[in-house]
LUMRORO-579877 format. One record per residue: residue in three letters; x, y, z of N, C-alpha, C in turn. Coordinates in steps of 0.05 Angstrom, whole numbers, plus 32768, in hexadecimal, padded with zeros to 4 digits. Layout:
BEGIN
['ALA', [X, Y, Z], [X, Y, Z], [X, Y, Z]]
...
END
This chain:
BEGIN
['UNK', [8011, 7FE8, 8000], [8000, 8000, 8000], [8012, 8019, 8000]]
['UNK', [800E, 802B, 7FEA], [801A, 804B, 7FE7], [801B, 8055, 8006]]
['UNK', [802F, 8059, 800F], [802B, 8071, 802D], [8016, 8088, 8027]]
['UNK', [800E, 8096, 803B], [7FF8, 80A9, 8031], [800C, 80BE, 802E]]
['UNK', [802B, 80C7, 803C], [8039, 80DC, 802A], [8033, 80DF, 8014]]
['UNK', [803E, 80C6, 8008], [804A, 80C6, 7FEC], [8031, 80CC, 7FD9]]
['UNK', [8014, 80BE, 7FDF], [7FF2, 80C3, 7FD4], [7FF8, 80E3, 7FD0]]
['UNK', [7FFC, 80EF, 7FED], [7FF2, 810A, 7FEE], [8002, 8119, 7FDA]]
['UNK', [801F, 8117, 7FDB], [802E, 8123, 7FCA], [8024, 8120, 7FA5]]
['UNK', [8014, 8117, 7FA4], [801D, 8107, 7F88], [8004, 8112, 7F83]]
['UNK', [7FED, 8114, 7F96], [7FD2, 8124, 7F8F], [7FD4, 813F, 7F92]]
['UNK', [7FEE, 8145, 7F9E], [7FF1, 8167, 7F9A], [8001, 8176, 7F87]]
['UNK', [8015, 815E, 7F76], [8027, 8163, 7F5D], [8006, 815C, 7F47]]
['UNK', [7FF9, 8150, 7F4B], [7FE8, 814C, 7F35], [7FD2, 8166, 7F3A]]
['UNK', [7FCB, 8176, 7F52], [7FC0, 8183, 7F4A], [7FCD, 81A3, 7F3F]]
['UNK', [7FE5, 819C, 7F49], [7FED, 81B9, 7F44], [7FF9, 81B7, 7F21]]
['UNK', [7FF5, 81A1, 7F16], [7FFC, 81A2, 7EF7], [7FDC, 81A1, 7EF1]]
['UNK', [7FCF, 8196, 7EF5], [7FB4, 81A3, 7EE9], [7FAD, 81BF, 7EE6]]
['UNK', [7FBA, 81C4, 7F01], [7FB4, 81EE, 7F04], [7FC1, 81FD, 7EEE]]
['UNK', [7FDD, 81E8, 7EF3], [7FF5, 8200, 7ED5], [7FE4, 81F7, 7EB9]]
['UNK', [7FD4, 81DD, 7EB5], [7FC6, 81DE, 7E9C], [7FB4, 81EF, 7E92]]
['UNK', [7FA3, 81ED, 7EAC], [7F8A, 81FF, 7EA6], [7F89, 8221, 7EAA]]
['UNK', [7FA1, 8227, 7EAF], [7FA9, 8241, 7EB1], [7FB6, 8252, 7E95]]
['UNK', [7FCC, 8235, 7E90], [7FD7, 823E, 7E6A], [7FBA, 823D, 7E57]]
['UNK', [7FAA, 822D, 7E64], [7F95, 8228, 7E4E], [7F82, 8243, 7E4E]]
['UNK', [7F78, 824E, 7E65], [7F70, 826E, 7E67], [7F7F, 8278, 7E5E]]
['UNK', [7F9E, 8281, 7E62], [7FAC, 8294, 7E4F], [7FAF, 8293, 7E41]]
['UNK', [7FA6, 827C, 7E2A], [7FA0, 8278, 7E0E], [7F8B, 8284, 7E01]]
['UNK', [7F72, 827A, 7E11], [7F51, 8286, 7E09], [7F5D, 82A2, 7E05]]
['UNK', [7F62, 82B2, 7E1F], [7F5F, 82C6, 7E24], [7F6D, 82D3, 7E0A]]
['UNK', [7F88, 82C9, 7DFE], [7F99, 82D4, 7DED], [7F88, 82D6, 7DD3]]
['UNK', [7F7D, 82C0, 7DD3], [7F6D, 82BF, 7DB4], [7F4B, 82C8, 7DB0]]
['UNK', [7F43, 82DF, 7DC2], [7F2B, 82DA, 7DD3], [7F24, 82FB, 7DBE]]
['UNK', [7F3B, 830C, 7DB4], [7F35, 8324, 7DAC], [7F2D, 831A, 7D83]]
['UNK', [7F14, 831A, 7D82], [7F0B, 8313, 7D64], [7F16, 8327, 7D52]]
['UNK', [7F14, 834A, 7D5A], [7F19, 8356, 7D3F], [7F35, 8361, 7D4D]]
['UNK', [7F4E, 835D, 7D3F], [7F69, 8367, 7D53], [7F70, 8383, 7D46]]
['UNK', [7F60, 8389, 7D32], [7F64, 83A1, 7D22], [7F55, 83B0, 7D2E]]
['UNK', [7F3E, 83B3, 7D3E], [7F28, 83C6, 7D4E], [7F38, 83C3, 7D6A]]
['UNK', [7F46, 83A3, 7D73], [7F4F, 83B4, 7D9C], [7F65, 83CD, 7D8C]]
['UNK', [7F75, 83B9, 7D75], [7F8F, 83C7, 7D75], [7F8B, 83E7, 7D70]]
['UNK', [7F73, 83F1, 7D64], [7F6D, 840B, 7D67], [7F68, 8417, 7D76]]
['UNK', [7F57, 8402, 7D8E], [7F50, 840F, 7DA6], [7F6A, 8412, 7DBE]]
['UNK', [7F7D, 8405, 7DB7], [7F98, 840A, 7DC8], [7FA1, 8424, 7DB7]]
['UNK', [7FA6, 8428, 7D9B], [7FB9, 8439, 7D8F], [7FA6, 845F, 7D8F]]
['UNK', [7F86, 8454, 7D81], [7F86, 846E, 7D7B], [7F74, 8475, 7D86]]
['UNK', [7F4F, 846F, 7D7F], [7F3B, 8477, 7D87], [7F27, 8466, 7D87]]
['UNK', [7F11, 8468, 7D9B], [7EF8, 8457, 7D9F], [7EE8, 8470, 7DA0]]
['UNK', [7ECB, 845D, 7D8E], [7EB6, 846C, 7D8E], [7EA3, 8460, 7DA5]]
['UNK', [7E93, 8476, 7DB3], [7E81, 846F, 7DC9], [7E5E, 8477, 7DC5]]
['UNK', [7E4B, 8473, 7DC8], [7E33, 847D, 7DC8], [7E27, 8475, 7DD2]]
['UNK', [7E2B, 8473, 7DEB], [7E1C, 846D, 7DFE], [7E0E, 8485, 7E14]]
['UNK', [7DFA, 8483, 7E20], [7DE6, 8494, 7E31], [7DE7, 848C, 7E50]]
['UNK', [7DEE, 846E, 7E51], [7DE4, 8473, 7E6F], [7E00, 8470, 7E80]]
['UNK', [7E0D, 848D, 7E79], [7E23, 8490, 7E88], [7E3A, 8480, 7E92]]
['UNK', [7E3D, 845F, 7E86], [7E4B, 844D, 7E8D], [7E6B, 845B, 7E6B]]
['UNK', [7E60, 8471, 7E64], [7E74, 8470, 7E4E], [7E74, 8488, 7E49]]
['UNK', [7E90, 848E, 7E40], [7E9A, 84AF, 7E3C], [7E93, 84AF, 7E1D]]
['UNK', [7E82, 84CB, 7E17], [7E73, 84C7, 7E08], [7E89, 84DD, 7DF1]]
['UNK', [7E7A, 84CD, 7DD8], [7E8E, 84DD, 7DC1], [7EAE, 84CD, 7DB8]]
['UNK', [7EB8, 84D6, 7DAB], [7ED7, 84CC, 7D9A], [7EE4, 84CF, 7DB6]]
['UNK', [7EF2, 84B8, 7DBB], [7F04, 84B0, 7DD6], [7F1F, 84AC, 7DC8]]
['UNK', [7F2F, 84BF, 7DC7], [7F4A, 84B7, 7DBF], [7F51, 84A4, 7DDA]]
['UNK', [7F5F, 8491, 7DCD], [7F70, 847B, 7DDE], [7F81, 8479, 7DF1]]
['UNK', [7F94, 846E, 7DFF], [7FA2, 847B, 7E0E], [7FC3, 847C, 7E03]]
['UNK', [7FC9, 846D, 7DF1], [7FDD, 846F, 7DDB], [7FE1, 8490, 7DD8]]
['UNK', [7FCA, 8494, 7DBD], [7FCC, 84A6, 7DBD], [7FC6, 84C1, 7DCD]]
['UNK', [7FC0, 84BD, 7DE9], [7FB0, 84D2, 7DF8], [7FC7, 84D5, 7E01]]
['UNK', [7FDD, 84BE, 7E07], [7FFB, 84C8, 7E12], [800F, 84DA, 7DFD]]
['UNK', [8008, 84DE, 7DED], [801C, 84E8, 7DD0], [800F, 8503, 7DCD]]
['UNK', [7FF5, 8500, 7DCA], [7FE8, 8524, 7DCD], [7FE3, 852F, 7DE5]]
['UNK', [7FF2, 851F, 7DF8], [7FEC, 8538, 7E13], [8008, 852F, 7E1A]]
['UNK', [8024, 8534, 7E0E], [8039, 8538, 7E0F], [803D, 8555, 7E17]]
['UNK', [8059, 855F, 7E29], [805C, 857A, 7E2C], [8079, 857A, 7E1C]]
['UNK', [807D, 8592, 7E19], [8094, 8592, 7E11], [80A9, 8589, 7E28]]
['UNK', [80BF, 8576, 7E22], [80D4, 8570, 7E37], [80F3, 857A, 7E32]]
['UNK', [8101, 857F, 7E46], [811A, 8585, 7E3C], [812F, 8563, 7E39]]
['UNK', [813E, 8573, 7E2B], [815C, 8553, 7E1E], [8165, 8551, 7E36]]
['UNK', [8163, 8534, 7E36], [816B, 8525, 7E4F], [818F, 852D, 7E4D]]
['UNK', [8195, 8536, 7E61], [81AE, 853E, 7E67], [81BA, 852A, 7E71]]
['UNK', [81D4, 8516, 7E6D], [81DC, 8508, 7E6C], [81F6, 8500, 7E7A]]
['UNK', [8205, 8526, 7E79], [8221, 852A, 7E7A], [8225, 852B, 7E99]]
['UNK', [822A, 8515, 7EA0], [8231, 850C, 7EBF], [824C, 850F, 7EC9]]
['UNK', [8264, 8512, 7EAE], [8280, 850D, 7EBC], [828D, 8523, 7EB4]]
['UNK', [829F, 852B, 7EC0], [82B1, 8548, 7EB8], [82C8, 8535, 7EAE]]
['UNK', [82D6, 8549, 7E99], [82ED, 8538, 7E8A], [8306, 8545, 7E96]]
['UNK', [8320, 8549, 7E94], [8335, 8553, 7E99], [8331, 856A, 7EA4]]
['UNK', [8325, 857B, 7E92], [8322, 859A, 7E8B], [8307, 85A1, 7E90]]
['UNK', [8300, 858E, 7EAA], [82EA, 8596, 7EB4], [82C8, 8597, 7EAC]]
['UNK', [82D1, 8596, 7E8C], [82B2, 8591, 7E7F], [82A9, 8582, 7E80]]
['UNK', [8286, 8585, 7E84], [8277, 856E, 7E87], [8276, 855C, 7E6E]]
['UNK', [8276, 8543, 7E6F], [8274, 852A, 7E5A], [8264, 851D, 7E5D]]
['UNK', [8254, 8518, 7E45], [823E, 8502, 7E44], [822B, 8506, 7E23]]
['UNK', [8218, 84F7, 7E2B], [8204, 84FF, 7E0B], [81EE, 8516, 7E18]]
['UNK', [81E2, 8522, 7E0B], [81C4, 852B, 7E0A], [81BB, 852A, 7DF9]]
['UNK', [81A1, 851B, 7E01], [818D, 850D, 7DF6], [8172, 8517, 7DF1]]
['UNK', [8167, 8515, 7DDA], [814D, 852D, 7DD5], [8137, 8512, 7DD7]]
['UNK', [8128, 851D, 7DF0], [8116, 8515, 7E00], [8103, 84FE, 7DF8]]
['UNK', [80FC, 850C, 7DD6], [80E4, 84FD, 7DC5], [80F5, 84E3, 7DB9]]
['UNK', [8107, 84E2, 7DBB], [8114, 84C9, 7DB5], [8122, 84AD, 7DC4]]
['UNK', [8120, 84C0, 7DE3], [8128, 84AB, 7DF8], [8118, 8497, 7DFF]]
['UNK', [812F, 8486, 7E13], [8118, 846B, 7E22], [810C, 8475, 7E2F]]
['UNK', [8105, 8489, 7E3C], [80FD, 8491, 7E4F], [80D6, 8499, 7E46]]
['UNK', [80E4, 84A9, 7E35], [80C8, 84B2, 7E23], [80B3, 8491, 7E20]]
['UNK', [80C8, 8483, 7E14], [80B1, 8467, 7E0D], [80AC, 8458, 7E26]]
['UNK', [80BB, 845A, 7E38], [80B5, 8452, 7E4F], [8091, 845D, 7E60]]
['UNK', [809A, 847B, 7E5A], [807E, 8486, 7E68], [8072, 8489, 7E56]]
['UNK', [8070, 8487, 7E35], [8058, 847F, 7E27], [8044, 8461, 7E26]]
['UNK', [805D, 844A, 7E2D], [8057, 8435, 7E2D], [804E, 8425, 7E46]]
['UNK', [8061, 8426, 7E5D], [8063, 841F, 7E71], [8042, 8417, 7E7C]]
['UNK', [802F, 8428, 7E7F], [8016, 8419, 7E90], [8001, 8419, 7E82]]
['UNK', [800E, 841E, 7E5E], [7FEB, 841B, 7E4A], [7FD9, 8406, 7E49]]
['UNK', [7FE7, 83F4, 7E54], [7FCE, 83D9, 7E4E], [7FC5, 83D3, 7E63]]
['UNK', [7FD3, 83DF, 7E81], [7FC2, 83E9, 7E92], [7FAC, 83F7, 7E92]]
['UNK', [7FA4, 840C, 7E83], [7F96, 842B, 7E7F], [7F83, 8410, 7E6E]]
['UNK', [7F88, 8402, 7E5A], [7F7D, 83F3, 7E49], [7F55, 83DF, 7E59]]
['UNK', [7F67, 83E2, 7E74], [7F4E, 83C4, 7E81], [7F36, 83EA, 7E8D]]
['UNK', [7F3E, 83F7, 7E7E], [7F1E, 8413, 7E84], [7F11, 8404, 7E70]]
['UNK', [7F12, 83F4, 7E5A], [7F06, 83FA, 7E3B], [7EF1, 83DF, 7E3D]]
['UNK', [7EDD, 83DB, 7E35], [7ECF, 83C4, 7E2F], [7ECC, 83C7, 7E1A]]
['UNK', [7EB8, 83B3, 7E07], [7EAC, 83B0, 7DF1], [7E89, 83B5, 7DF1]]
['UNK', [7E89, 83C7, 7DDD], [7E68, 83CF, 7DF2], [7E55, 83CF, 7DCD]]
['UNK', [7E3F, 83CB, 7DD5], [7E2C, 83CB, 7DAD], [7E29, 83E6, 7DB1]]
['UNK', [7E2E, 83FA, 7D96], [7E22, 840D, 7D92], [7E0E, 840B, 7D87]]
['UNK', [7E04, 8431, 7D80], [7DE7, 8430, 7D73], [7DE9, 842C, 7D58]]
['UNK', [7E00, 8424, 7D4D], [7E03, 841E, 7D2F], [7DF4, 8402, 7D2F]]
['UNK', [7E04, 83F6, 7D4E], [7DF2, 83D9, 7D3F], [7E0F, 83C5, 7D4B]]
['UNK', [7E22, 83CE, 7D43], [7E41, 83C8, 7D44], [7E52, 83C9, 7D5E]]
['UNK', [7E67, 83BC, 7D5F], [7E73, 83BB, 7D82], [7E8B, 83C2, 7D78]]
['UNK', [7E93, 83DB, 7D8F], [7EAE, 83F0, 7D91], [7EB9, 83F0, 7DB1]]
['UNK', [7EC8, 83EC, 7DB4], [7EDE, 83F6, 7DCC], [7ED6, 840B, 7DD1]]
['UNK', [7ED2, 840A, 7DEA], [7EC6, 8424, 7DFB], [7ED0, 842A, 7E11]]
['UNK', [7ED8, 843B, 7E1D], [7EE5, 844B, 7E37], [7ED0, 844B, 7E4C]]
['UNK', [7EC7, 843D, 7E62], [7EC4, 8442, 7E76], [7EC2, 8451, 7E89]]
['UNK', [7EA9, 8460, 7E8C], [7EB5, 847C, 7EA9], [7EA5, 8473, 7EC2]]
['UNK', [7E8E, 845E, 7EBE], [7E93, 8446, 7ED1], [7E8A, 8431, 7EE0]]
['UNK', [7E92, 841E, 7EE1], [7E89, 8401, 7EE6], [7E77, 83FA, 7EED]]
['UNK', [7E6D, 8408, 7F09], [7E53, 8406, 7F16], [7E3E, 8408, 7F0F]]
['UNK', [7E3A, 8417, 7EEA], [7E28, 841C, 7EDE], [7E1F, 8404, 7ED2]]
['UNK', [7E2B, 83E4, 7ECE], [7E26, 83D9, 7EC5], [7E15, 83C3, 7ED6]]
['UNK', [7DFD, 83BA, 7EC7], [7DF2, 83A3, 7EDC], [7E09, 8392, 7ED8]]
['UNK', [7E08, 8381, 7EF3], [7E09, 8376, 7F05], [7E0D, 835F, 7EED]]
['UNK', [7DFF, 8353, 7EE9], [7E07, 8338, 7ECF], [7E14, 833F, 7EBD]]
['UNK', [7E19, 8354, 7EAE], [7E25, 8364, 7E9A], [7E3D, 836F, 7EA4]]
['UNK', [7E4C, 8376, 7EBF], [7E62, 837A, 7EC3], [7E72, 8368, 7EC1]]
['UNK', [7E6C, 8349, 7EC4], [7E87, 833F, 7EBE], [7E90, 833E, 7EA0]]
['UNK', [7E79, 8336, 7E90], [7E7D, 8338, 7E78], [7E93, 8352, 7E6C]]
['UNK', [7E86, 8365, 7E74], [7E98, 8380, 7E6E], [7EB5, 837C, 7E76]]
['UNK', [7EBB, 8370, 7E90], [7ED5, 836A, 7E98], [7EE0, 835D, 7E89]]
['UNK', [7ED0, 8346, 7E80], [7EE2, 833A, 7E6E], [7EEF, 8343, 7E5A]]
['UNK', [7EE8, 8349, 7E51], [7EE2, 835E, 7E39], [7EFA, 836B, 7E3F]]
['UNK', [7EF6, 8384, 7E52], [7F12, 838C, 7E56], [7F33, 8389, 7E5D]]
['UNK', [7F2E, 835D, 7E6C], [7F47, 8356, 7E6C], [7F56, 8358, 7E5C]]
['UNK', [7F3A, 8343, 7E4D], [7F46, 8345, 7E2B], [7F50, 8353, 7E1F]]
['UNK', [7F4B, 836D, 7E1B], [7F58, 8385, 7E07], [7F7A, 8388, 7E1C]]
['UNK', [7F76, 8381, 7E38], [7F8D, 8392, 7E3E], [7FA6, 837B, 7E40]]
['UNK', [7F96, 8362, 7E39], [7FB1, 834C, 7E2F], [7FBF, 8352, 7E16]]
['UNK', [7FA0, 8358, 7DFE], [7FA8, 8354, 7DEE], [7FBF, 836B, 7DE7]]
['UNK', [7FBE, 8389, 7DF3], [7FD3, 8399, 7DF1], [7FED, 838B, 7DF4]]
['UNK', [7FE9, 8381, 7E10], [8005, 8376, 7E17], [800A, 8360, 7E03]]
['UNK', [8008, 8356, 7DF9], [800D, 8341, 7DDC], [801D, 8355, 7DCD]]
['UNK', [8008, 8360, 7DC5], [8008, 837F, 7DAA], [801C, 8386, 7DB4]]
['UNK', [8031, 8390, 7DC7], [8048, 83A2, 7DCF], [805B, 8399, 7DCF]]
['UNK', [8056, 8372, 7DD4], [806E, 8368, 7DDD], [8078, 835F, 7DBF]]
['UNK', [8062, 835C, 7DB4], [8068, 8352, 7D8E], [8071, 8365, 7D84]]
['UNK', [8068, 8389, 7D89], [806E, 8399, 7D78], [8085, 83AE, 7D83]]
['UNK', [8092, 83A5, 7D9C], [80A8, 83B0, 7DA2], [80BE, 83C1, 7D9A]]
['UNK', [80C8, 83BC, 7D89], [80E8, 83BB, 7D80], [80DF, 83DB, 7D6D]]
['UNK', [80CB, 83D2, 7D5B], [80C0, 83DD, 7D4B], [80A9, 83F7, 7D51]]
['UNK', [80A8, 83F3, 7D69], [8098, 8406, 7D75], [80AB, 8422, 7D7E]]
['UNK', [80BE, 8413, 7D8C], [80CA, 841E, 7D98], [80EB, 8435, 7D8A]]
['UNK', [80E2, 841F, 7D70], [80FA, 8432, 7D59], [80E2, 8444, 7D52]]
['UNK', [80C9, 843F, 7D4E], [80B3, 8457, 7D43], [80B8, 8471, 7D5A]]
['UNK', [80BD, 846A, 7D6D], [80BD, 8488, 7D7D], [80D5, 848B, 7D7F]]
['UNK', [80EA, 8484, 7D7D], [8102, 848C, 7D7C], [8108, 84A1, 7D67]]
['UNK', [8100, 8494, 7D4E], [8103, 84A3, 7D31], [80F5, 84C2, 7D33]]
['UNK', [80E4, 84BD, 7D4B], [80D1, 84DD, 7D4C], [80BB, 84DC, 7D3E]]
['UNK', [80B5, 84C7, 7D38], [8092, 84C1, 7D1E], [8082, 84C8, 7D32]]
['UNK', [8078, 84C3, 7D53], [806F, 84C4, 7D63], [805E, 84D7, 7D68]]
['UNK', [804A, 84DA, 7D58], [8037, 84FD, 7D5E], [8021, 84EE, 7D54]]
['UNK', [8015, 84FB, 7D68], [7FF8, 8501, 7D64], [7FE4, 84FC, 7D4A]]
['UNK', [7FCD, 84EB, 7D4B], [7FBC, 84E0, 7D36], [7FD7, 84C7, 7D2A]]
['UNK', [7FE5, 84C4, 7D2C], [7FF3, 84B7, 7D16], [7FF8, 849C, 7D28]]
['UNK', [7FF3, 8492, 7D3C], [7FF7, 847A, 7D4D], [7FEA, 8461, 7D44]]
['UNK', [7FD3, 846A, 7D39], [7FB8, 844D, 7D2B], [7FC3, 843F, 7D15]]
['UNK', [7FCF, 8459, 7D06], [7FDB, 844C, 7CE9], [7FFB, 8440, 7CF1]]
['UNK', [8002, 844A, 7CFD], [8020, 8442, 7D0B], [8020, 8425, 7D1A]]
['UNK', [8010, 8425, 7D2B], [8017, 8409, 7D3B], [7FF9, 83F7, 7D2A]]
['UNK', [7FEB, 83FC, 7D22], [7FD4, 83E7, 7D1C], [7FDB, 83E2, 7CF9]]
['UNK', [7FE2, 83EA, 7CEE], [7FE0, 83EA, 7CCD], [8003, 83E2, 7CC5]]
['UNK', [8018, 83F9, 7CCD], [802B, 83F5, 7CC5], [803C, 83E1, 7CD4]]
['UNK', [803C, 83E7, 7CF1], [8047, 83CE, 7CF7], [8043, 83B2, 7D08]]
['UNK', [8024, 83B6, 7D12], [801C, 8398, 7D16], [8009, 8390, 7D04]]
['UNK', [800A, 839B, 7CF0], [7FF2, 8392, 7CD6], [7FDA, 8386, 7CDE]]
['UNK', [7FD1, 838D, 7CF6], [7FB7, 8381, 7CFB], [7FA1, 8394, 7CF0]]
['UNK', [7FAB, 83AC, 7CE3], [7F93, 83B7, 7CD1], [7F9F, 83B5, 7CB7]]
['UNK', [7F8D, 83AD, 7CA5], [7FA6, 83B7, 7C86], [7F98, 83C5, 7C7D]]
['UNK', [7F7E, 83DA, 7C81], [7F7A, 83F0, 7C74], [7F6F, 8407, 7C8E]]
['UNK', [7F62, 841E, 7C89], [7F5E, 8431, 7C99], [7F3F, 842E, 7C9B]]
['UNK', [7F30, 8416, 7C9F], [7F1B, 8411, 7CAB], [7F15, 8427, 7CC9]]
['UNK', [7EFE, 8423, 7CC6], [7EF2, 842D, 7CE9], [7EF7, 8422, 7CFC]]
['UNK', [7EFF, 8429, 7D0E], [7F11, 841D, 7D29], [7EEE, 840F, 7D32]]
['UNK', [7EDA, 8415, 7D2A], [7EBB, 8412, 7D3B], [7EB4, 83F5, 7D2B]]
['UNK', [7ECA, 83ED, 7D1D], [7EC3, 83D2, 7D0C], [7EAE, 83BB, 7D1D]]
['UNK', [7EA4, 83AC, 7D08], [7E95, 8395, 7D17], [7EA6, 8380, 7D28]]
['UNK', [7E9C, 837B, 7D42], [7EBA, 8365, 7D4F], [7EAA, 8348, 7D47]]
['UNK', [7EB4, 833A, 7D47], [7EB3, 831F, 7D41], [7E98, 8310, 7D64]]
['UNK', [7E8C, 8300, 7D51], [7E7A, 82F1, 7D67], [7E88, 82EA, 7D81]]
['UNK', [7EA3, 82DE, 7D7B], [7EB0, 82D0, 7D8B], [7EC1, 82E0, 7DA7]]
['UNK', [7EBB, 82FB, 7DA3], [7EC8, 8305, 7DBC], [7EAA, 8309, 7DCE]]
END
């Protein structure tokens, strides 16, 4: 007869690999859970349309938070760099113009797909379902909030996908200085994660499946 250690051990390595299964298997759904990736990817980069009345939604053209970080830029001064005095006493180092640093993509990037879990997927009065900004939760019944949550994990995974895929390339886009205002939708959704290939309406139809 098995000792009951060895039972117990063996029923607690078996449950804790069921857990790591059924956990990769949610972060799968969840990954493949966004139907139209050309409408989140707009709703991360540029703008969502809203029309809604009973106050659960900021009403009118919602620029994004992508772009809401790029048009409410201030002017910054060049990161000053020159830390060491040389022989002859002068300071040495680089200076660095602001709009091109890590720093800049750091605080453009750093907590967007955070900002991302405000947004659900809500039907407009077209008929059609758009990413919508949240002003707030409580407005929603009670059976209909989780749904909306969901909704919102989703968009703010799917960023984090979208950033980690579009990285390198993102990040040479703001370096180069392309980085202004209206120009983010065509930039990260069209040119370089091609999840739009034309200049459709960000208010596109989403797929049954989300």
């Amino acid at each position: 007869m098995e000792p009951r250690g060895a039972a117990t051990r063996r029923r607690s390595a078996t449950l804790l690999l069921l857990a790591a299964i059924l956990t990769a298997a949610a972060s799968s759904a969840s990954a493949s859970s966004i139907g139209d990736k050309c409408a989140a990817c707009k709703a991360v980069a540029a703008r969502c349309k809203s029309t809604s009345s009973d106050g659960s939604i900021d009403l009118g053209f919602l620029q994004a938070e992508l772009e809401i970080g790029i048009s409410s830029e201030k002017p910054r001064n060049h990161l000053d760099l020159r830390n060491r005095l040389n022989s002859k006493g002068q300071r040495e180092g680089k200076v660095i113009d602001y709009r091109v640093s890590e720093l800049r993509i750091v605080e453009l990037l750093d907590d967007l797909c955070d900002k991302m879990q405000d947004y659900t997927l809500q039907k407009l009065e077209s008929g059609e379902k758009g990413w919508v900004k949240v002003a707030n939760w409580n407005s929603f019944q009670t059976e209909k909030k989780a749904a909306a949550r969901a909704h919102s994990k989703n968009l703010s995974t799917f960023c984090g996908r979208l950033l980690e895929e579009t990285e390198d390339e993102l990040e040479e886009w703001i370096k180069t200085g392309s980085a202004e205002s209206g120009k983010v939708s065509q930039a990260l959704c069209v040119d370089i994660s091609k999840h739009c290939q034309s200049s459709s309406s960000a208010t596109t139809r989403i797929d049954d499946e989300l």
